[in-house]
N, C-alpha and C positions, 0 to 999 in steps of 0.2 A: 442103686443110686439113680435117681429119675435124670431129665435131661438138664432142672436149672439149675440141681447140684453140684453135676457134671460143668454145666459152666461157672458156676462159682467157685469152683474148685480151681481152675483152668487160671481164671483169671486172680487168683491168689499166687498161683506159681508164676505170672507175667507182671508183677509189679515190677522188677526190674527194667522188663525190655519196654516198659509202659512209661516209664518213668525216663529213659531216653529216648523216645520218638515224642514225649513232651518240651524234654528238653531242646530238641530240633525244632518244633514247633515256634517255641520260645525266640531261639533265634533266627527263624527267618520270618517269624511276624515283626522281630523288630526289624530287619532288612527294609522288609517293605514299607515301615511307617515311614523312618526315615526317605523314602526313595519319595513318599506322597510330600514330609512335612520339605525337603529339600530342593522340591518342584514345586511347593507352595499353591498347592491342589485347591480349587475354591469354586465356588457354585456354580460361577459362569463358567465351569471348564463341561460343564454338563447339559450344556444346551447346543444344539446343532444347528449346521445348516444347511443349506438344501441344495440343489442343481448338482452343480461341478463337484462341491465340496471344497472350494478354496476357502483359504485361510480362516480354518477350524483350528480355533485356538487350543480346545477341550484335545482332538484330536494329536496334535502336537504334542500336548502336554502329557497326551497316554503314552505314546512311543516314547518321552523321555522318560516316565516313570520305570515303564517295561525295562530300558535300557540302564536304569540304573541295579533295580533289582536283579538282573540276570550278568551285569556286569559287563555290557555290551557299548559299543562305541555306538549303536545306531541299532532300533527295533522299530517292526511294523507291526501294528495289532491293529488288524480289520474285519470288521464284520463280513465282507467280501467273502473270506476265503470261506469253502462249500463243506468243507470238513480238513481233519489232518491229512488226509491224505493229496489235498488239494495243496495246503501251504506245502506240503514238503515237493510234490510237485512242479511247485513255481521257484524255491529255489535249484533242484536240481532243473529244468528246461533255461531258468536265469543264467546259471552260472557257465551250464557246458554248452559246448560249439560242437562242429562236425569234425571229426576227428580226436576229441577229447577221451578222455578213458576216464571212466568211471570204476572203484573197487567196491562192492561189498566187504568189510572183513568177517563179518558175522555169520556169514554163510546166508544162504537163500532170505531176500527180507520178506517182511509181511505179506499175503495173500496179495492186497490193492497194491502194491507196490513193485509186483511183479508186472502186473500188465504197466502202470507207468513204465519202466522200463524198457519191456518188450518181450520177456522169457516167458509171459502166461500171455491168456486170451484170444479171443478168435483174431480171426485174421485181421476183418477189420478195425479193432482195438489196439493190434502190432502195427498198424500206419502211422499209428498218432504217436508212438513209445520214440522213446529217448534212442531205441537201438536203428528205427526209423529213420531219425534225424540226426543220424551217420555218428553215434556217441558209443563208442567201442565200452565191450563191460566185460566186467571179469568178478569173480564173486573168491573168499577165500573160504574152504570146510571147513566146520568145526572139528576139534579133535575129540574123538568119541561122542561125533554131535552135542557134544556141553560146551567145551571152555574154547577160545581164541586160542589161535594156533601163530604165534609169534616170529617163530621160524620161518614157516610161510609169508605171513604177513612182510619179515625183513626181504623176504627176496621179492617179493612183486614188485616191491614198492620201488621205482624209482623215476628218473625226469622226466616220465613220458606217462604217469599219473600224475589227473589232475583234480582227482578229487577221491574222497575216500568216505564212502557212507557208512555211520557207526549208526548203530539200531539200539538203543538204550534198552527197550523193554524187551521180553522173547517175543513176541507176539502169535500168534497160532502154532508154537512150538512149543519144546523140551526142554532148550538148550537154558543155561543160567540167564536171565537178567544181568547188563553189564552195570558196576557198580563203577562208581567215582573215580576211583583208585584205577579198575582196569581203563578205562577210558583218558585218563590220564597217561598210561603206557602207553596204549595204540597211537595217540597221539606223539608223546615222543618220538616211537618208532619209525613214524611216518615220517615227523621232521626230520630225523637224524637221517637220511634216504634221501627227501625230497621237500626241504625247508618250504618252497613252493603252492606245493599240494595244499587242498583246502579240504581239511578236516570238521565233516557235516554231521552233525548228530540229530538223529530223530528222537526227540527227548520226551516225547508222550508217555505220559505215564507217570512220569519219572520229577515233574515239579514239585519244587517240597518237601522231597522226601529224604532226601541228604542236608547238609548243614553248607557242601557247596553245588554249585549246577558245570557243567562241561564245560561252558567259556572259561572258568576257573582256574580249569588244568588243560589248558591246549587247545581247544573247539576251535574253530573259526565261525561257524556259524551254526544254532542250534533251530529248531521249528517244531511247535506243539497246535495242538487244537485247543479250543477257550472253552467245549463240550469237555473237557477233562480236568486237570488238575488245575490250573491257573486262572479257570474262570468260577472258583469257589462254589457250584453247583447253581449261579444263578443266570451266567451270562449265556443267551439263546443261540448264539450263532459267533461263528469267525475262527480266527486263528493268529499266529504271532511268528515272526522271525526275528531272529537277533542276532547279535555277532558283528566281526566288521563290518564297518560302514559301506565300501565297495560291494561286499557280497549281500548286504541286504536291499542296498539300491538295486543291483540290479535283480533279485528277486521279485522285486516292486513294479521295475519294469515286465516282466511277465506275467503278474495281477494286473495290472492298468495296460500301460503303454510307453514304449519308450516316449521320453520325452514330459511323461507325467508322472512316472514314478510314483513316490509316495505321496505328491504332491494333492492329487486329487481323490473323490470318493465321497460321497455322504453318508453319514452313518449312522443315519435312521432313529436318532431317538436314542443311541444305545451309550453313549458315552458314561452316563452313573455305572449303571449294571456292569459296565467292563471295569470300571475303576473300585467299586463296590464288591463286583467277585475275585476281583485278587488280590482287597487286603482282609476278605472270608476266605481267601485259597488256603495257605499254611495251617490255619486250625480247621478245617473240613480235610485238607489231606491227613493230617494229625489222625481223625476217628477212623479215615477208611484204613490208614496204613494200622492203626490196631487192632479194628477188625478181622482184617487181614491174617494177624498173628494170631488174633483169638482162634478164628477159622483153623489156620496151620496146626495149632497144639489141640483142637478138636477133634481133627478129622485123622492126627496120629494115635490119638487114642483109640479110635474105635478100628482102626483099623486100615486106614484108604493110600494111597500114596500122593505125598501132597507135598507140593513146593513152591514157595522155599519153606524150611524147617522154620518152626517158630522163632528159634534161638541164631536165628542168622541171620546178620546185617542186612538193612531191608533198602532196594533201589528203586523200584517203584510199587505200586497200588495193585499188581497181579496178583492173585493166589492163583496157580495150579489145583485141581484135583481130580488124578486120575480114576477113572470106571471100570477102564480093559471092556466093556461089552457099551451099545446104544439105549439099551433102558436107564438102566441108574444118570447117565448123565442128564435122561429126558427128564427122569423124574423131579433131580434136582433139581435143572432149570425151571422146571412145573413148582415146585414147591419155593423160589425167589421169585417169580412170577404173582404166584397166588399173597404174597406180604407186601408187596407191592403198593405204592401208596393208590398210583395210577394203574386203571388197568386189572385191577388185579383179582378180576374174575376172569380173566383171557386165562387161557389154554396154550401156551407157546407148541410151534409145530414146525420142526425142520422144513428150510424151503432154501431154494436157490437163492440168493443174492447179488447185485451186479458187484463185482471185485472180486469175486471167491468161486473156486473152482467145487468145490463140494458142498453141501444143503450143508448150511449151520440152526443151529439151534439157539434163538435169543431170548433169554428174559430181562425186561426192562421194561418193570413200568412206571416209566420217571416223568417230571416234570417237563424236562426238554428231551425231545426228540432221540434218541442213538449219547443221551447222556453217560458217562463210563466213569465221571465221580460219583453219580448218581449207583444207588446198590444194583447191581445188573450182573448176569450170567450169560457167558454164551459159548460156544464150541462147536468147530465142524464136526460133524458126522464120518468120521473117518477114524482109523485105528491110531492110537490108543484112546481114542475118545477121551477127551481130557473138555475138563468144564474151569474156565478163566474168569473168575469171580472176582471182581471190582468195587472199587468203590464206598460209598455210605455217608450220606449228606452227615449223619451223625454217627456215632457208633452204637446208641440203645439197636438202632433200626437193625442192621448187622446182626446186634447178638440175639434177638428177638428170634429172625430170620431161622437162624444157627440152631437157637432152640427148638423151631418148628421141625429143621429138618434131620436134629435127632429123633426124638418123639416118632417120627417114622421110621427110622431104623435100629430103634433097641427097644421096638414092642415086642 
């Protein structure tokens, strides 16, 4: 069987699971009309202005859209912010004081997210971290580095935390992606301990891809990049916060400055393109999240170790696939690299990166910059060499991909 019977084959056994992440699509493209026709969105809201940025109508009129789709009392969506690591950034420096305690429950987060922090990075980089600016942290391990550890979680938690970081996607790990439902647990658990406590989730990744988002079931306040899911693979720059009103203002204030909060900023021309890429978000997350799956029941065929399983409930746009050695993962990377729309006679080559403690490998040759709805591969160089495949403005592009890079390994 060559490689496109193999995938025609593939994708006859995934009608099913095709036919519900349609149906999710379905309804969170209506979500969104509704959130535009309800704010009653119209052409002046797409022209800008200049200096301070004061009373930008368009602008306003984005954060109520944002706010309504994610279910939020109050969002910011600015081209400002420098990527996700930056919004998440400014709500945790927003929210905590000196003396505050911070939880991981997910165990260790993201690589950039450690030196925020404080627990990675040279020295100079531990000056500027949250553990700097006198913010006590404590992280909780996973049990068998996969799943949330509950038990754990019930004893930390009590009035002397005052904030609790949930990490939606795995990010440069093993462990599961946290789904709806878990996120909804942690959340009660944290209440029923510490009503107080403000339960933050790093939701990158993860837009779209459920039928609900974390404000939902418990959140207090969620924060994504506009480079990934919610900016439907067209919006160039920025990022979003949402959730209480209190915790996103003073997020705001850490973007700008006290006293101007959300109030001010110009924003460059970009008001269509943000309003434009997130009611394209739900049906462009739709083709990566089945790619996605095509990928998963692919690469269990032939042999690889891949997660999540095709046939299981999907939280964000990640696929896993482990190598166990540094060539196969380079090759892949080389071979999403080389289908690439941009780019794609580059060569990708493990190199250092400022936020990451080991040479990763990326391939991405997208339209915007470090885009991750965009089809892109990448993985540190480290054991188990694991390659974190994203993405795909469409799904042909994906299964194209897919195709190529059987054809390499069942010659």
């Amino acid at each position: 069987m060559n490689s496109h019977e193999i995938i025609k084959k593939a994708e006859k056994d995934l009608r099913e699971q095709f036919e519900i992440i349609e149906d999710i699509r379905d309804l969170n493209q209506k979500k969104v009309l509704e959130a535009f026709i309800e704010n009653k969105v119209a052409p002046e809201h797409f022209y800008t202005v200049s200096g301070y940025g004061h009373d930008d109508l368009g602008r306003e009129v984005l954060d109520k859209v944002f706010a309504d789709v994610f279910k939020a009392e109050k969002a910011l969506v600015r081209v400002h912010f420098a990527s996700g690591t930056h919004t998440l950034a400014c709500c945790l420096f927003g929210c905590l004081r000196p003396g505050n305690k911070l939880i991981s429950v997910a165990g260790a987060p993201y690589d950039t997210m450690q030196e925020v922090i404080g627990t990675a990075g040279d020295d100079e980089t531990k000056e500027d971290s949250l553990i700097a600016h006198g913010v006590l942290y404590d992280e909780i391990p996973l049990l068998n580095g996969t799943d949330i550890n509950f038990d754990a979680l019930e004893k930390k938690i009590d009035k002397t935390v005052t904030m609790v970081l949930i990490q939606r996607s795995k990010g440069y790990s093993t462990r599961k992606s946290l789904s709806i439902d878990t996120i909804e647990k942690i959340c009660k658990t944290v209440k029923s301990k510490n009503p107080d406590c403000i339960c933050f989730v790093d939701n990158c990744y993860g837009e779209f891809v459920d039928s609900k988002e974390p404000l939902e079931v418990g959140a207090d306040l969620i924060a994504g990049s506009l480079i990934k899911n919610p900016g439907g693979g067209i919006v160039e720059a920025g990022g979003y916060i949402a959730g209480k009103a209190k915790w996103v203002e003073k997020s705001a204030n850490r973007l700008t400055a006290p006293g101007i909060g959300s109030e001010g900023g110009a924003m460059f021309n970009q008001h269509r393109l943000m309003f434009q890429g997130l009611f394209m978000a739900p049906s462009v997350v739709c083709d990566a999240v089945k790619g996605a799956v095509l990928a998963a029941k692919i690469f269990d065929e032939i042999g690889y170790d891949s997660s999540p399983k095709y046939n299981e409930k999907r939280t964000d746009i990640i696929q896993n696939i482990t190598f166990s050695a540094p060539e196969p993962l380079e090759e892949f990377c080389r071979t999403i690299q080389s289908l690439s729309p941009v780019n794609g006679y580059v060569t990708p080559i493990p190199e250092y990166i400022p936020g990451y403690e080991d040479q990763v490998i990326m391939a991405g040759g997208t339209f915007i910059e470090g885009s991750t709805i965009e089809l892109s591969a990448d993985g540190p160089m480290r054991a188990p060499y694991v390659a974190y495949m994203q993405g795909g403005l469409n799904y042909s592009h994906v299964k194209i991909a897919l195709e190529k890079f059987l054809d390499k390994v069942t010659k």
